[in-house]
N, C-alpha and C positions, 0 to 999 in steps of 0.2 A: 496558325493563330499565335503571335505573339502578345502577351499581355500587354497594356502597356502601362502609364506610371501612377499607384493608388497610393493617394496620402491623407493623411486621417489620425488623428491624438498626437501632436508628435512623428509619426515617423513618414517615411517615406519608402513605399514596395516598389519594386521594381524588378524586370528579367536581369538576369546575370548578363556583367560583362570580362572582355580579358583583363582590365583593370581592376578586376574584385577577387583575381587569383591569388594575391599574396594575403589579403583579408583574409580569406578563406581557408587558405592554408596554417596559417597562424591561430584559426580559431579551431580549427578540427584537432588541435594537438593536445585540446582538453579530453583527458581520458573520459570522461561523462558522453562526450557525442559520440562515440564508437561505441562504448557501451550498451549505449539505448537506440541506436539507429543502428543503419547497414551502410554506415562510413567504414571507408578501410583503417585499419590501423594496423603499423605506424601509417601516418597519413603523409604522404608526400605531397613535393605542390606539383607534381607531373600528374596525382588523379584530380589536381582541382581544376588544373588546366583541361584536364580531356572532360571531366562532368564539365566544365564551364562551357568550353568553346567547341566541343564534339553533341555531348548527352542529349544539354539541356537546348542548342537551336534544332535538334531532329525532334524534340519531345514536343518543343511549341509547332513544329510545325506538319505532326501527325498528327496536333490536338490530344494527343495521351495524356497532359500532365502538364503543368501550369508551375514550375519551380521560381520560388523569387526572393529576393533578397529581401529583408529590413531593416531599412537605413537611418542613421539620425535626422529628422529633420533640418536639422541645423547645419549640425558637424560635418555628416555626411560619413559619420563611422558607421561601416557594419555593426548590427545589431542582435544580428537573427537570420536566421535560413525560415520562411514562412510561405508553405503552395501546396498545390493539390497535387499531389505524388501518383496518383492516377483520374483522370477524370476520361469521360464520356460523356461529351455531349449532348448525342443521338438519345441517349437512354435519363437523362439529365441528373448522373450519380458523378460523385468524384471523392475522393479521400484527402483527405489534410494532413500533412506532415509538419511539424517544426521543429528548432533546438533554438539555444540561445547560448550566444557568446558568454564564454565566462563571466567576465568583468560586470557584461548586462545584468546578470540575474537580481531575482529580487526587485526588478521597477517593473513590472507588468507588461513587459516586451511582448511577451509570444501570445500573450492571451489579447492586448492591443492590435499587434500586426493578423493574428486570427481571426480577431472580429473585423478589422475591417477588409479582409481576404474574404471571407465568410458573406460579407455585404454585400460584396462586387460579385461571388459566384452565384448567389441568390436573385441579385438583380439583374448586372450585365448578362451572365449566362442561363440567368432562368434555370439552375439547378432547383431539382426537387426534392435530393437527399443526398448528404454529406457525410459519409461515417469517419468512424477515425479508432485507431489502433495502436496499444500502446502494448510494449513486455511487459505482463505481471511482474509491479514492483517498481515500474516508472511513477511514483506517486507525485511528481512534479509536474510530469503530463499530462495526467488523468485531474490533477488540481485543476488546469487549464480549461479542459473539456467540461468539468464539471462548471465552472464559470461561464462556460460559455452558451449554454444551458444542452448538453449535450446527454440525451438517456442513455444511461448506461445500459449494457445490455447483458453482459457476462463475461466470460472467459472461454476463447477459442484457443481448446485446449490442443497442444502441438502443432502449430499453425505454423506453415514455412514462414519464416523470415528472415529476408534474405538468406545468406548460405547456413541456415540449422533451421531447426524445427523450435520454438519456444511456445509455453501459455501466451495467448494475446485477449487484453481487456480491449472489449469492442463497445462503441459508441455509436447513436443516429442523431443527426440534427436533418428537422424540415422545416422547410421556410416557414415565417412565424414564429421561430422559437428559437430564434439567438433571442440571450440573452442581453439586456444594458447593464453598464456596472451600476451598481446598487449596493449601499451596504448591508443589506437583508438578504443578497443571492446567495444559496449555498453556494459553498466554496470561498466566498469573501473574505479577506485576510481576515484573521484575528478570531473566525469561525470556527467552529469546533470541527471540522471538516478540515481545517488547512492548519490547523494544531494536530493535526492525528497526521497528515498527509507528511508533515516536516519528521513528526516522531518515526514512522514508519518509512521515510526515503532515506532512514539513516539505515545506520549498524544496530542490533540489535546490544542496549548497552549492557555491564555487568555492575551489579546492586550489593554495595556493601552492607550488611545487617549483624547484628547478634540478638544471640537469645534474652532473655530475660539474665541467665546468671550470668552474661556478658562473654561467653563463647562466641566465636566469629566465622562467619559464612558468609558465602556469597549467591547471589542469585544470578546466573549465569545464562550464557545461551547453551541451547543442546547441542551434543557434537558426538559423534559415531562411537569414540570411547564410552558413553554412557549406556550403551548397549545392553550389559551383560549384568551393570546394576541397575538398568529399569524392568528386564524382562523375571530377574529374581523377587523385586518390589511386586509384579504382576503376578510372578508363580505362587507367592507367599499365601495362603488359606483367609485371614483376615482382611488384607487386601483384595482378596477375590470376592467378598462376601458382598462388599460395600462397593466395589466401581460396578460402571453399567458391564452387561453380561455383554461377551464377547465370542465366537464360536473361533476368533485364531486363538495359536499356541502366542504365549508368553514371548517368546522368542521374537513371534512374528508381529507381536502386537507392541512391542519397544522398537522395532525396527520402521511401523506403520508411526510412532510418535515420533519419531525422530524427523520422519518424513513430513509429517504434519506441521512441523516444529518449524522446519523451511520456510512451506507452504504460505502458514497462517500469517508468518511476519512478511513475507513478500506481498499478501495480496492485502495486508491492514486488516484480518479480519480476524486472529487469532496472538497470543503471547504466549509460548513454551517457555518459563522458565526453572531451569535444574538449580536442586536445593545441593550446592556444595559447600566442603568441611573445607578447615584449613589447608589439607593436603588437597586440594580441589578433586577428591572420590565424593560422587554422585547418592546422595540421601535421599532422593524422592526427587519430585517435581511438582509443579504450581502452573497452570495454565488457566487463561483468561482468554474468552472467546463471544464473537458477535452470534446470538442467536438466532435465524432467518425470519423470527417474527419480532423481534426486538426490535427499538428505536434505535437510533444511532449514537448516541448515548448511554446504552446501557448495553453492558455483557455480563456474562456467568461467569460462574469461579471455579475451579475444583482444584484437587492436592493430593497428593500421595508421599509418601514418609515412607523408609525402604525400614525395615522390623527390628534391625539395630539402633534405627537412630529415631524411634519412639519413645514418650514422655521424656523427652529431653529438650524440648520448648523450639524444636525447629521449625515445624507444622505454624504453631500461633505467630511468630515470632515473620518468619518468608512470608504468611498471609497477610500479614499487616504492613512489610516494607512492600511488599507486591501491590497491595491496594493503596498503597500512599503512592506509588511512582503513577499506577495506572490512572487514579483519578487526575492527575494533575496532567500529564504527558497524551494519555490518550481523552481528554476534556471531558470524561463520562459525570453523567448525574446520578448513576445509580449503577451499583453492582451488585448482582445476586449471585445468593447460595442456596445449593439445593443437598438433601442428605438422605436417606432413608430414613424411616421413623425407624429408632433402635439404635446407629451408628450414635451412640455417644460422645464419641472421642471426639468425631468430626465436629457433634454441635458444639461442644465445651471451647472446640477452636476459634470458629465464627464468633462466639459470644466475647471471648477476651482478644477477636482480634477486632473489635468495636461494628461487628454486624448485630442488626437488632433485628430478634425471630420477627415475622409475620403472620404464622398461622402454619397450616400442613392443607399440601396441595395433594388430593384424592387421588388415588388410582393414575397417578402419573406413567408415561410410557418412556423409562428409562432404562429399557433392555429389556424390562420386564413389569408388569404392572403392580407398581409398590406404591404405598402413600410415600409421601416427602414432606421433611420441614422444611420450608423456605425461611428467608431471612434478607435480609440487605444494608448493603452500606451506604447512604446519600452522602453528596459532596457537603449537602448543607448542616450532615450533622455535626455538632459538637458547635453550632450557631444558637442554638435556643440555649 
């Protein structure tokens, strides 16, 4: 079963041929498509010849998988690699793969040539369920998916792909439920969803701040040196009083942050940032995180300050350049904070880093059952 030629917004799909091996070659040489797929790299054009003129006529014609080009309508430039990377038939499943040529990105290629891939598998082949897979931390392709109106489903955690084992965010589309473009669809440029997707497909960046008497720091990403001053910050008595209870050692529980610290910015649902001095030695730390019953708009806050570098305005001072990058970069309407009823130190921080208390939330289950003051920052305050 050879596909044969869908064209639809713009572009034109199409089976590969031997005249699309130097395209091909030329576009696989963007470090992003090895990256994120199971393209070889270095890519030469002897594997685009063999996937072009060996791979992909045995794939259409065991019916395993449906690979196809997308083309300019026009031009007739490659665009895009957009197919079903495996399908079945018999069972009427199949899976969606795509990249997009460098130069492409940014016009709505992949998520274009996917919808109308998507159309033709739904209709021509009477597909009943389409999933789709992406590395934790592809947040270009999971934009995609989410446009497309694809459920998300989770993270298949070490999941072979192609030659290593990686997290893969897993997707279901069933007929009925592509999506049309709409400027109301989640995921839609300009959404808080594709502001967070862009902030989180980068590097995590580093934030210049000072304190109030004009000392200077930065808020940084965490890195494996931070070790030994975040497990001392956790061994510290006062520190232990006020984070949630923990049954690891100190040691173990800076090396689990660190981990987490990865983690949270690969999958967009988390921000570890280390409070460092001029000589960039590690003071605490500052993370912002999505909580599983929160909107997608709002996260939590919390901070730590290592016992040397308390009442010396790092705490206020990292909370407030932290929550001025976060509302803006990751599009939140609201951030909270939550503290023990008692931890002083921490509410005096909220307060001058422009969180306005709420109330105390009862018997909260934060390691242990304590009341808590909450508090929050809205994007819209300092508007009245």
């Amino acid at each position: 079963m050879e596909p044969g030629r869908i064209s639809a917004d713009g572009l034109v799909l199409r089976p590969w041929r031997s005249t699309d091996v130097a395209a091909v070659t030329a576009a696989c040489q963007d470090p992003l498509i090895p990256r994120w797929t199971d393209v070889p790299s270095p890519y030469r054009r002897e594997h685009a010849r063999e996937w072009i003129e060996e791979q992909c006529p045995a794939q259409y014609a065991a019916g395993t998988a449906a690979p196809l080009g997308a083309f300019d309508a026009d031009s007739g430039d490659l665009l895009a690699s957009c197919g079903f990377v495996a399908l079945d038939r018999a069972a009427g499943e199949a899976e969606v793969g795509y990249w997009t040529v460098a130069a492409a990105r940014g016009r709505g290629v992949a998520e274009r040539a996917a919808r109308a891939l998507l159309g033709w598998g739904f209709g021509t082949l009477g597909l009943e369920r389409v999933t789709w897979r992406a590395e934790v931390g592809n947040h270009a392709s999971r934009l995609v998916a989410l446009r497309l109106g694809f459920q998300l489903g989770g993270v298949d955690r070490a999941a072979r792909g192609g030659d290593r084992r990686r997290d893969m965010w897993t997707a279901v589309l069933l007929p009925g439920e592509l999506a049309a473009p709409a400027p109301d669809r989640p995921g839609a440029p300009g959404s808080a969803e594709a502001r967070r997707a862009a902030t989180f497909g980068g590097a995590q960046p580093t934030l210049a701040a000072r304190t109030r008497d004009g000392t200077p720091f930065t808020l940084r990403p965490a890195r494996d040196g931070d070790r030994d001053a975040l497990a001392a910050t956790f061994a510290d008595p006062e520190s232990a009083a006020w984070l949630q209870d923990s049954p690891l050692s100190p040691r173990v529980r800076a090396e689990r942050t660190l981990a987490h610290a990865a983690q949270g910015w690969a999958r967009g649902e988390a921000v570890t940032m280390i409070v460092a001095d001029a000589a960039d030695r590690c003071l605490g730390y500052l993370k912002f995180w999505q909580p599983a019953s929160a909107y997608p708009d709002e996260m939590g806050c919390g901070y730590a300050v290592a016992p040397a570098a308390r009442g010396r305005g790092y705490a206020t001072a990292a909370l407030r350049a932290g929550a001025d990058w976060a509302m803006r970069h990751l599009a939140l309407d609201r951030l909270e904070w939550y503290a023990y009823v008692g931890n002083d130190a921490s509410r005096a921080v909220a307060a001058r880093a422009g969180f306005r208390e709420e109330g105390v939330s009862r018997f909260v289950d934060l390691g242990r059952r304590r009341d808590c003051w909450r508090a929050a920052r809205l994007r819209t305050d300092g508007e009245d």
